[in-house]
N, C-alpha and C positions, 0 to 999 in steps of 0.2 A: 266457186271453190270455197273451203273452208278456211277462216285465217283469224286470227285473234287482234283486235281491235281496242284504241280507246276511243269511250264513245264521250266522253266528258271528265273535266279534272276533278280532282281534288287533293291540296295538297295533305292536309291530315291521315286523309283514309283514302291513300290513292287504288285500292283496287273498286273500290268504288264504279271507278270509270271502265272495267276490262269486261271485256266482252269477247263471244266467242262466238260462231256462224258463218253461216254464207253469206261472203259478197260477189260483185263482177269478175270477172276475172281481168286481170291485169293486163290495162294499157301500154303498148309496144312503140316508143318514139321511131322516129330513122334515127339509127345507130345503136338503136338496143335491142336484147332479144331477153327472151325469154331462160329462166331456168325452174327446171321440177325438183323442190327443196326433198332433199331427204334426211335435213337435221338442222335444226336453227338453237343457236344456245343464247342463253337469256343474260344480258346484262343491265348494270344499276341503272346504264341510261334509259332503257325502259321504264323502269322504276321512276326518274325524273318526267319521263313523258307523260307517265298518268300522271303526278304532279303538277304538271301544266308550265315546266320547266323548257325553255327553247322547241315550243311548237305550238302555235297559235289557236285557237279555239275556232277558226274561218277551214280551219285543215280538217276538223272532226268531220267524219271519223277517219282516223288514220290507222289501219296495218302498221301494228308492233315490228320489231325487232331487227338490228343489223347484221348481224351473221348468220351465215348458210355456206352448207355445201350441200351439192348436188348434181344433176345430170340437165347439161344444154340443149337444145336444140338438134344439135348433129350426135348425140348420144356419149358427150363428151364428160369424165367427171371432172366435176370444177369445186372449186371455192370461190368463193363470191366476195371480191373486196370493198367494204363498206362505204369509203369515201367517194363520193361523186364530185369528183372536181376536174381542173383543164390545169395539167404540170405545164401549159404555155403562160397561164395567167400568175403560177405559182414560180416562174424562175425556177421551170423544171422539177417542182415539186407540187404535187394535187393537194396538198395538206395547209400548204403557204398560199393555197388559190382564195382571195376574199371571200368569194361566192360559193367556195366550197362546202357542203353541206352529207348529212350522213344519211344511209336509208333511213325510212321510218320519219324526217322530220320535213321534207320536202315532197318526198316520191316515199310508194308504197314500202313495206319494211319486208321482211324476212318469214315470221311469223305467218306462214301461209303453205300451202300447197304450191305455190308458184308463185316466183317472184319474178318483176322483169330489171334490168340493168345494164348500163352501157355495157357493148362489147368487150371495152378495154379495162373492166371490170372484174373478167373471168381471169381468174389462176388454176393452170393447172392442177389437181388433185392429186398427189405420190398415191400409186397403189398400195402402200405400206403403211397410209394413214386409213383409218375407218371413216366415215361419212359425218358420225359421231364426233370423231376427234378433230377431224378439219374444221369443220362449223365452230367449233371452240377458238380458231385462231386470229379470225377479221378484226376484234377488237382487241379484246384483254391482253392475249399472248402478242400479236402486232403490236402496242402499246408498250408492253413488255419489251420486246427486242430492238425497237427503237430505243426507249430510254436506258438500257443498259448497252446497247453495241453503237450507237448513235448519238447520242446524249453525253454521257457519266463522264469520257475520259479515261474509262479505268484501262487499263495496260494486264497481259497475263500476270495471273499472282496478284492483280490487287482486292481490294475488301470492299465491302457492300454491306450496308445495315437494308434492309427491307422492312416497311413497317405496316402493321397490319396486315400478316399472315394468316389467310383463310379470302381474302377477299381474290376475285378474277386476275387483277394485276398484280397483287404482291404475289400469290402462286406461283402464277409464270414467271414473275422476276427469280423468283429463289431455286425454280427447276431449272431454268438457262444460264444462271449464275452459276450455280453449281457446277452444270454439264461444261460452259466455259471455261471453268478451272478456278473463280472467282474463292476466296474466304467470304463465308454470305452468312451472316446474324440477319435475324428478324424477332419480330416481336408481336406480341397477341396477348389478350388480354383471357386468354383460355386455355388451360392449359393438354384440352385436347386438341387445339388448333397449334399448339408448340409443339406438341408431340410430331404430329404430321407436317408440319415446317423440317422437322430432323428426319423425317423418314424421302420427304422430298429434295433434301439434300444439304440444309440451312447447316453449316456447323455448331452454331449456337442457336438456343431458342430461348430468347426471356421475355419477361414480365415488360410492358408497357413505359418507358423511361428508365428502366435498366442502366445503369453502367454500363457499358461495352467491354472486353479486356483490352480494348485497345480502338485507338480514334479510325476512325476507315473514310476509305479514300471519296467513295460516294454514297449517298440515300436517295434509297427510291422511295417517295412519299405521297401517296395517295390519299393520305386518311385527311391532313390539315390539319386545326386547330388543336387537335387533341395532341397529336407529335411534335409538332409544327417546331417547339424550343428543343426538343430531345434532339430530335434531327440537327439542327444547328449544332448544340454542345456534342453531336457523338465525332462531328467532322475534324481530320486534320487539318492543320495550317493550309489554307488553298484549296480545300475540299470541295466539293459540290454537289448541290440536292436539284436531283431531277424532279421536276412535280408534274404531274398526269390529272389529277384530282385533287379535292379536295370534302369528302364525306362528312366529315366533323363539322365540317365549315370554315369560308373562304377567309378570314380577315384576324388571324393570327397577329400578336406582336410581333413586327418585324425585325426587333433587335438587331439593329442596323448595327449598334456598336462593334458588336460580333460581328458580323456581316463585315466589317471593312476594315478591323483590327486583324483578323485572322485570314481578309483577302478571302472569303468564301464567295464561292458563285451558286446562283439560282438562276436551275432553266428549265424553262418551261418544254412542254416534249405533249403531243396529240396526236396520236394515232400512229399509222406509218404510213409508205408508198408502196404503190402497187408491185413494185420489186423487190419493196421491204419484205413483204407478205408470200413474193418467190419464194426468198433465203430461209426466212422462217421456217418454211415448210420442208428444204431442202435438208437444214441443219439438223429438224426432229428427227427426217429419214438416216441423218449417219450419225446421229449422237443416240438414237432410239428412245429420246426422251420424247413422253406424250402427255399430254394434259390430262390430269385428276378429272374426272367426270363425277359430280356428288352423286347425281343422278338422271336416269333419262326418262322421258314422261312420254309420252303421247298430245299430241298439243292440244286434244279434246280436256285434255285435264291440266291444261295452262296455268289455271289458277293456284291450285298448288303448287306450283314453281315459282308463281310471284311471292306467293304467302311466306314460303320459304327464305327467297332473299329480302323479302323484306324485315322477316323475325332474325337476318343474319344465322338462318342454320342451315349453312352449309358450309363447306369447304373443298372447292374447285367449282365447276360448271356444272348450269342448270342444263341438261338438252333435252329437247323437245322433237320428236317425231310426227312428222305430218302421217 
């Protein structure tokens, strides 16, 4: 089958390593089965994996990507959810499993004609999502809807800064914020990526460290170092920053001072659970909100998808068509 691979890292010049061709096709354990991808959309963490970021150089070559949707075995459409982990070892949560790990870093990824994954892997597919639009959900948007319905705290009516508008997770924070009923400010260092922050539903769009017109109850922070103090100073008395990432870079002044004068809380938020990934998809069908697609490729022409997030030009989802 044909599927897009790294075949070696490099951190500087990670497309370096991506590769595109036939391999085997995909090994079926007991308890897994097979699914035939009809849309795999492209996240940074691929990006990190040519990097040679949490996947070992003994794995090469490994089959790119964790999300897909598609059609199973019994001719079923599914969405494919990314975490392979045991919610027994997690306290009921696949995400809190130690040993839990994502396609693409243990077992083959997305990025292919067929992928295989545990049974209890498969989600439903709403006929009212496109193939396209599903495949966008396993990470970013899951991500998404944990740390904002999961995570933040926030109550109807409360406020959200989003930071770094354009990237997979702030997107979906500012579309599900919205459609929630959320006051949702973000921020982008572009002011075509502000623009479409306002047309996705953000009330405010500003400039990078902005003043806020007012302190808000949570931020969803994926970028790090670069926001990392804004985000503190935009928060009320008690407020709390969910953090998913960190792109900028992980090792921020902590400004504790702040941190324990104003009672702020930092939580950390990875992915969601496989009936996180239900809801999500439930929510899109009676809210009618759907994920920005920048654009869709053919996955014989992958590379231009990576080149893309990697120059940061985009804003929403890469997808990819086997």
């Amino acid at each position: 089958m044909f599927a897009v691979t790294v075949s070696q890292f490099d951190a500087d010049q990670p497309l370096t390593g991506l590769t595109a061709g036939e391999v085997p096709d995909p090994e079926v354990p007991d308890g897994w089965t097979t699914v035939t991808v009809r849309a795999a959309a492209l996240n940074h963490h691929d990006l990190w994996s040519l990097r040679g970021v949490g996947l070992p150089a003994e794995r090469l070559p490994m089959i790119l990507g964790c999300d897909a949707a598609g059609v199973d075995e019994d001719g079923n459409e599914v969405i494919v959810h990314a975490v392979v982990g045991d919610p027994a070892r997690g306290g009921g949560d696949e995400t809190l499993d130690p040993k839990r790990t994502l396609l693409s870093e243990h077992h083959p990824g997305t990025l292919a004609e067929r992928v295989a994954v545990p049974r209890r892997n498969l989600v439903p597919k709403p006929a009212e999502l496109s193939f396209e639009e599903a495949a966008c959900l396993p990470t970013a948007w899951l991500t998404a809807y944990r740390m904002l319905f999961g995570k933040s705290g926030l109550e109807p009516g409360g406020s959200v800064l989003v930071q770094g508008a354009g990237g997979g997770v702030a997107t979906a924070a500012i579309a599900l914020a919205s459609a929630a009923g959320f006051r949702v400010y973000a921020t982008s260092r572009s002011e075509a990526k502000r623009t479409r922050a306002g047309e996705l539903g953000a009330d405010v769009a500003l400039e990078p460290g902005a003043r806020l017109p007012e302190r808000v109850d949570a931020v969803i922070e994926t970028v790090g170092e670069a926001t990392w103090s804004h985000s503190l100073k935009s928060l009320r008395p008690g407020g709390r920053i969910v953090v998913s990432g960190a792109t900028s870079g992980a090792v921020p002044p902590a400004e504790l001072n702040r941190v324990f004068f104003l009672q702020l809380q930092v939580v950390g938020s990875t992915m969601g659970t496989r009936a996180q990934l239900e809801r999500l998809a439930r929510f899109l069908v009676k809210t009618g909100v759907r994920p920005p697609i920048d654009r869709t490729l053919p996955l014989s022409r992958a590379r231009e998808g990576f080149a893309a997030m990697a120059d940061g030009d985009l804003f929403g989802k890469i997808v990819f068509t086997p």
